[in-house]
Structure formats: structure tokens, C-alpha cells
C-alpha positions in Angstrom: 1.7 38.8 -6.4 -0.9 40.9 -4.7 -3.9 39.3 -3.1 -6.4 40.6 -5.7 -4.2 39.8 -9.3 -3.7 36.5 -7.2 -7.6 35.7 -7.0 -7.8 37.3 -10.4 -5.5 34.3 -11.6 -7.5 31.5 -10.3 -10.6 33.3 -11.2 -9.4 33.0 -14.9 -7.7 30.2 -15.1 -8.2 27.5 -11.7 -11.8 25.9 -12.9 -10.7 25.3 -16.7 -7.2 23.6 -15.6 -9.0 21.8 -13.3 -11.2 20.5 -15.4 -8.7 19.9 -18.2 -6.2 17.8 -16.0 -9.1 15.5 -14.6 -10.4 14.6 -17.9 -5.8 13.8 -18.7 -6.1 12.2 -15.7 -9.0 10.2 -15.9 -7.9 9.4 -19.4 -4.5 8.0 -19.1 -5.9 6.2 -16.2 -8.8 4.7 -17.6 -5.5 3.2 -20.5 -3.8 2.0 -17.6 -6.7 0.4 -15.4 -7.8 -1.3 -19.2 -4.5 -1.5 -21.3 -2.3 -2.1 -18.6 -0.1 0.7 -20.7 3.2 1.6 -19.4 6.0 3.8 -20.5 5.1 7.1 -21.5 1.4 6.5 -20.6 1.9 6.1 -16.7 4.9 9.2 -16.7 2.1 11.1 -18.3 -0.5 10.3 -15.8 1.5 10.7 -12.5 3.4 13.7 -13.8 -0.2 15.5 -14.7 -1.8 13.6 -11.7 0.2 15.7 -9.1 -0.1 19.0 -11.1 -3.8 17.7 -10.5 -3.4 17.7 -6.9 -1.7 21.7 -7.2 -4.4 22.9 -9.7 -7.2 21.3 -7.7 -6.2 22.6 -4.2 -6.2 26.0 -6.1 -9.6 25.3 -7.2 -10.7 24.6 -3.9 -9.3 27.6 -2.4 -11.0 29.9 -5.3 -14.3 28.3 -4.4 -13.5 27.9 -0.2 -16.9 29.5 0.7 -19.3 27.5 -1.4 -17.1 24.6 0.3 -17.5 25.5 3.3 -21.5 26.0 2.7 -21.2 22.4 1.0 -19.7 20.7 4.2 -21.7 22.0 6.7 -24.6 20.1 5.0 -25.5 16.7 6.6 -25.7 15.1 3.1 -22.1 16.4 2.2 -20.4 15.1 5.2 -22.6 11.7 5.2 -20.2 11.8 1.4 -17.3 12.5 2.9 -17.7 10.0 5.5 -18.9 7.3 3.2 -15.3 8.2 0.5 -13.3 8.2 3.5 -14.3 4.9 5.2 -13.9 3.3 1.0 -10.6 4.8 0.6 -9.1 3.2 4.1 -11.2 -0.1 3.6 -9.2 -0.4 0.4 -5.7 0.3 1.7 -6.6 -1.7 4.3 -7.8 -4.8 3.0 -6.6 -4.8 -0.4 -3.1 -5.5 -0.4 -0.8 -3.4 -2.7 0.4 -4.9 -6.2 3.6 -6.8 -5.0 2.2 -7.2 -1.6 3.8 -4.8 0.2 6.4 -4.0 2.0 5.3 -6.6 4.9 4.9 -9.2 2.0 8.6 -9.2 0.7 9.7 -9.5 4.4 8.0 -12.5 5.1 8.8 -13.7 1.7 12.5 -13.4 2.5 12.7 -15.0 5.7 10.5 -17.9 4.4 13.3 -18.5 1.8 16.1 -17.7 4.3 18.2 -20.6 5.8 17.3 -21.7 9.1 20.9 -20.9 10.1 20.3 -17.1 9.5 16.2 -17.1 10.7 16.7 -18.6 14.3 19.3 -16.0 15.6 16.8 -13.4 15.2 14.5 -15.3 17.8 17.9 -15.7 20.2 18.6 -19.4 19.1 21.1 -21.2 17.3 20.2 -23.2 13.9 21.2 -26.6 15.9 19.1 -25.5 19.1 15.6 -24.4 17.0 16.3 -27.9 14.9 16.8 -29.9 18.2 13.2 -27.8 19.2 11.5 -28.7 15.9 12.3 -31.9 16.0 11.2 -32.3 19.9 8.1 -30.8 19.1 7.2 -33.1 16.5 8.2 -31.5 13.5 10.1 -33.1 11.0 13.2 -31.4 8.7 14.7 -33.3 5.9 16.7 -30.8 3.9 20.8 -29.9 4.5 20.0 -26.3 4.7 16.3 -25.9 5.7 14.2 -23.2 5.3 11.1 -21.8 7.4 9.3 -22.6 3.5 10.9 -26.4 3.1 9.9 -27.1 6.9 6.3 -25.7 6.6 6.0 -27.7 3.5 7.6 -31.2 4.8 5.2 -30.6 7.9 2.0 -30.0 6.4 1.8 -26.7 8.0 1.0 -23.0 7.1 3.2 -20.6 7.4 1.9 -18.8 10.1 1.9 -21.8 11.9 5.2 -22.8 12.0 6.1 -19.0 12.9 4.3 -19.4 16.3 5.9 -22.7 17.4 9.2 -21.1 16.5 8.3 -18.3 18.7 7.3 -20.2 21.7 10.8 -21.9 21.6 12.6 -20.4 24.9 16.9 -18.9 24.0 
């Protein structure tokens, strides 16, 4: 496709699919922020979301001068700055809807037995027991867990995770 029949193309049609797919998009995903829809609903909406993404980038490039006339304005960039510092406050602070990755990690070693949790940290179950238990700590069950010896302790997590570290292989 030449150059000119390609700017011809988003002349006609890069403004009205844009503006068709964001009001699909912010549709479906007004259903599924509200409704908590599933199923055909949230296929629709990340199917059409990244066609979004395609459509709008063509947009942009159709309209790259007024852009760039836009974001060399203080008031635009002051924007920008604003969205981008929202956007990384909220993947960084707010965690993800399972937790994230991170979260099932700690999640499974908490439930892990001793037995399987101390080798990582260059210790035997019996030695990190015998340091536990010198240190103060109490652990009543047959087959403890970093979970059942924070809990018969008293003690967060966290906690227990830095004692354990301090113990010496």
C-alpha cells in the first residue's frame, strides 16, 4: 500500500473506529467493573480492547502533528505526568486481584512443611526446630508449618521469616 492510499485509509476510517471501539470498550467494561459479567462479556472486551490499542495507535499516527503541537504544551505534559504517576501508584500499591505472583509464593511456603522450607535457607528441619526453639519460639505440631509456628507464637509472618533468616547453616 502506497504511502498516500495508506493515509487515505486512516483518513476515512481511523477516527470513526476509534471512536466506535472506545465506546465497546468502555461498555463492556463499565458491565464488568458493575456486573462483575464473565463469559462472553470479558472475551468481548479484551478481544476489542486490543484491536483498541491497533485502531488507536493508527489514530494517533493519522493525527501525529496536532500531537506533537499538543505535547509540547506545559498543560499537556503537566497531564501526562499527572496519568503517568496514577497509573504506576496503582500497580504499585494496589495489589492485583489474587495478589500476585509474590502473593502465591509466600502463600505456599507459609503452608509448606518445615521439612521442605528450612533447606532453602541451608538448614535441616531438625537444626531450624532446635533454633526455634532456642530462640524462644515454641512448635507444637508433628509436621509444622512457617503458618502453624507464626500462629502458636503470636507472631506475623514477616516476623518469623526474619528470625529464620538470621539462623546461621
Amino acid at each position: 500500500m502506497s504511502q498516500n492510499r495508506f493515509d487515505e485509509f486512516l483518513r476515512q476510517y481511523a477516527t470513526q473506529a476509534t471512536a466506535a471501539l472506545s465506546v465497546i470498550v468502555a461498555v463492556t467494561g463499565v458491565i464488568l467493573f458493575f456486573f462483575a459479567a464473565h463469559g462472553p462479556i470479558t472475551l468481548l472486551h479484551e478481544w476489542l480492547g486490543l484491536v483498541f490499542v491497533v485502531v488507536a495507535i493508527l489514530h494517533g499516527w493519522r493525527h501525529r502533528r496536532v500531537i506533537a503541537t499538543y505535547l509540547g504544551q506545559n498543560r499537556t505534559r503537566v497531564m501526562a505526568g499527572t496519568l503517568v504517576a496514577v497509573v504506576a501508584a496503582v500497580f504499585t500499591i494496589v495489589p492485583s486481584e489474587n495478589g500476585g505472583a509474590l502473593r502465591k509464593l509466600i502463600t505456599r511456603v507459609q503452608a509448606a512443611p518445615l521439612a521442605d522450607v528450612a533447606p532453602v535457607l541451608g538448614v535441616s528441619a531438625e537444626d531450624m526446630i532446635g533454633a526455634l526453639t532456642a530462640k524462644g519460639l515454641r512448635i507444637d505440631a508433628e509436621k509444622p508449618t512457617l503458618a502453624s509456628i507464626a500462629t502458636t507464637n503470636h507472631l506475623p509472618l514477616r516476623r518469623l521469616l526474619e528470625i529464620m533468616a538470621e539462623i546461621q547453616p
